[in-house]
C-alpha positions in Angstrom: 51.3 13.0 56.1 49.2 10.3 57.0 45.8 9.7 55.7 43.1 7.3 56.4 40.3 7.0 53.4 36.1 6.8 54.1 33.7 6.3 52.6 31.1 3.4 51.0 32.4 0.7 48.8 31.7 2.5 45.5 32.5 6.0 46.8 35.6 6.3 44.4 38.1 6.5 47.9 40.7 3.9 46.1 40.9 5.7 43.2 41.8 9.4 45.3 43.7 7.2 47.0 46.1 6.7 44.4 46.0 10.1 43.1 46.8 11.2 46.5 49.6 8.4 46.8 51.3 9.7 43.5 51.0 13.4 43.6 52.2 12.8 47.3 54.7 10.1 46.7 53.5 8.1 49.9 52.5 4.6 49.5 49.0 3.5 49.1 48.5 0.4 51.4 45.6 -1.5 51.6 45.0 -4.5 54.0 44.6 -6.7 50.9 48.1 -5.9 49.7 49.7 -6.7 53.0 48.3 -9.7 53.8 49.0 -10.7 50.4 52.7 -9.7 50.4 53.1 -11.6 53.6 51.9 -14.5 53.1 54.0 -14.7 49.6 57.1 -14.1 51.9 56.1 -16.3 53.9 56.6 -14.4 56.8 55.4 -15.3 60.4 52.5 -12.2 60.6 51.7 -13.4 57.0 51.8 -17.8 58.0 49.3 -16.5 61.1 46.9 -14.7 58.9 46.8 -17.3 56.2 46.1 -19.8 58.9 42.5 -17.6 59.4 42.5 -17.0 56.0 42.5 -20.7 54.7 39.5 -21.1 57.8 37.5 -18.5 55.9 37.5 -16.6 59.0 38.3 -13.1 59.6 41.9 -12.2 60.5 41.9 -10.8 64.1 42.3 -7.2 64.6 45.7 -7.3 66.9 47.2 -9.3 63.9 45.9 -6.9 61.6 47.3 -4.1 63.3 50.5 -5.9 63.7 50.6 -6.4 59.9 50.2 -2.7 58.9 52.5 -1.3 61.7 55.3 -3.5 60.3 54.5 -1.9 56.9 54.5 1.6 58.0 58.2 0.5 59.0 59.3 0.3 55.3 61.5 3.0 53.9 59.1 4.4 51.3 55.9 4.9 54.0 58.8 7.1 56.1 56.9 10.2 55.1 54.0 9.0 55.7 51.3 6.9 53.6 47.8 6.7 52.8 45.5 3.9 54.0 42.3 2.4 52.2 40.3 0.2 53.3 41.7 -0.2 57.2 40.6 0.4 59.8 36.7 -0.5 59.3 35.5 -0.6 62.8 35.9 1.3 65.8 38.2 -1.3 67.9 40.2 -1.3 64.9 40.7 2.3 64.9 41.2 1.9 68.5 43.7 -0.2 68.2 45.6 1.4 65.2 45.8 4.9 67.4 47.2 2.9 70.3 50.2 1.1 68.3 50.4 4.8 66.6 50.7 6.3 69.9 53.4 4.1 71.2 55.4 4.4 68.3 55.1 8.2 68.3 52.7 9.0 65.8 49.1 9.6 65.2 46.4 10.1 62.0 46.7 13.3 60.1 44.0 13.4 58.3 40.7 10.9 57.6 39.2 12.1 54.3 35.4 10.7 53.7 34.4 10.8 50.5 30.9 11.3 50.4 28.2 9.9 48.2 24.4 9.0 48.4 23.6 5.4 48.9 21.8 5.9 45.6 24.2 7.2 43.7 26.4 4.2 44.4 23.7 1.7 43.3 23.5 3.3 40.0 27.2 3.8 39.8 27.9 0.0 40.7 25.3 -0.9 38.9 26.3 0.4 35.4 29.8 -1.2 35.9 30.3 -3.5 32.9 33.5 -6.2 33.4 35.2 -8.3 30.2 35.2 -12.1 31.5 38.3 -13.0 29.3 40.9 -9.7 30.0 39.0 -8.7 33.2 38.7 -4.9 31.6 36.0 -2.5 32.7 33.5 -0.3 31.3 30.5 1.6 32.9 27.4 2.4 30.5 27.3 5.5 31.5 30.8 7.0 32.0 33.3 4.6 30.6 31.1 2.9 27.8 32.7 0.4 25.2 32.6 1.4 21.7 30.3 -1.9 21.3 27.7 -2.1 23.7 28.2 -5.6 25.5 31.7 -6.0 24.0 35.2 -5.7 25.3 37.2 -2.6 23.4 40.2 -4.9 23.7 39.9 -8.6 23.3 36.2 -8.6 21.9 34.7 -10.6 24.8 31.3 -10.0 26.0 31.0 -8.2 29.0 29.0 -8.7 31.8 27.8 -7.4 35.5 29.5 -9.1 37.9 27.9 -10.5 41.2 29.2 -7.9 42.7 27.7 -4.9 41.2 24.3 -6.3 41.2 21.8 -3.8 42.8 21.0 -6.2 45.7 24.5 -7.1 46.3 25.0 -3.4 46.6 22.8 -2.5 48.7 23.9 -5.3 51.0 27.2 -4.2 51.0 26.0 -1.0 52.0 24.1 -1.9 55.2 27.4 -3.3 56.3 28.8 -0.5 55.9 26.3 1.7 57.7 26.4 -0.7 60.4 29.9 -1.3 61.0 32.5 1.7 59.3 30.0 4.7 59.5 30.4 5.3 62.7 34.1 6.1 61.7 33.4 8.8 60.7 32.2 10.2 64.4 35.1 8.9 65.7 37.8 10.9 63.7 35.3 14.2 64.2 35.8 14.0 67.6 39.7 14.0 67.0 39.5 16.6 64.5 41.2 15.2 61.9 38.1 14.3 59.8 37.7 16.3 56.3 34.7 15.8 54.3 34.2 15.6 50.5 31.9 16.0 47.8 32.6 12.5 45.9 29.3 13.0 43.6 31.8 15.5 41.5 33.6 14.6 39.1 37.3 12.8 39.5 39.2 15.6 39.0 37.2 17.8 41.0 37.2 15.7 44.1 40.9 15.2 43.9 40.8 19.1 43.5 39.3 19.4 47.1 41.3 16.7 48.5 44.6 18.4 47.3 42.9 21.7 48.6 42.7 20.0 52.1 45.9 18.4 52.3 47.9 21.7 51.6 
């Protein structure tokens, strides 16, 4: 089973991602993680990408590709995995199908979890974070026992950069721009599934399991 997550930075997709990952007992993989773990290794994918990295620039989508279809050669992504966060343009999802192809495989699914560009705001936007034990809170649906204070270490907490309403939004045109049109794309190979993600947690995972069976 291989799965490919959408939806808007705030849409909740990491978090059914992991659910997904567990009940399923596939990996999770995001792009973070692997550029991460190969450039602790220092491996020669993961020395290439920290070379753009350390630029501030954007690692190249052939590399990128490169780096995940290594992964996907690990023994615990054998029957299959789930991927968040990748691809996040068209040519990257062209070129993830083409190195799929050649290696004999293909997308299952692309699950979009969907969500209102205002919902987000006011989700992001209620998102409390402790600056000493990095916990976090939001006001309206994880709130800490003391408003403005950490439950744990009794730090103050505060909205992070981040999760400010402009920031947000800003995040969101990029989205809209650039990994919307995703979602066409997978249509038109019929692998795209569509959810509710303004439910609650469990009900969204509900509809993904649902989906998946």
């Amino acid at each position: 089973m291989r799965i490919v997550m959408l939806g808007a930075p705030g849409a909740g997709k990491g978090t059914q991602a992991k659910k997904i990952a567990e009940k399923y007992k596939i990996p999770h993989i995001s792009t973070g993680d692997i550029f991460r773990a190969n450039i602790k290794n220092g491996t020669e994918l993961g020395k290439k990408a920290k070379s753009y990295m350390d630029q501030g620039m954007l690692v190249p989508d052939e590399l990128t590709v490169s780096l995940v279809m290594d992964r996907f050669k690990e023994p615990d992504a054998q029957d299959g995995y789930v991927l968040d966060g990748f691809p996040r343009t068209i040519p990257q999802a062209e070129s993830l199908d083409a190195a799929l192809k050649e290696s004999g495989s293909q997308i299952d699914f692309a699950l979009n979890v969907d969500v209102p560009d205002e919902n987000i705001i006011q989700r992001m936007s209620g998102r409390r974070a402790c600056v000493k034990c990095g916990a976090t809170y939001h006001l309206k649906y994880a709130a800490p026992k003391k408003d403005g204070i950490c439950d744990s270490c009794g730090e103050e907490l505060v909205l992070r950069d981040d999760d400010r309403p402009e920031t947000v939004e800003k995040r969101l045109n990029v989205y809209h721009e650039q990994t919307q049109p995703l979602i066409e794309y997978y249509a038109q190979k019929n692998v795209l599934k569509e959810v509710d993600g303004t439910q609650d947690l469990e009900d969204v995972f509900r509809d993904i399991t649902k989906i998946l069976q």
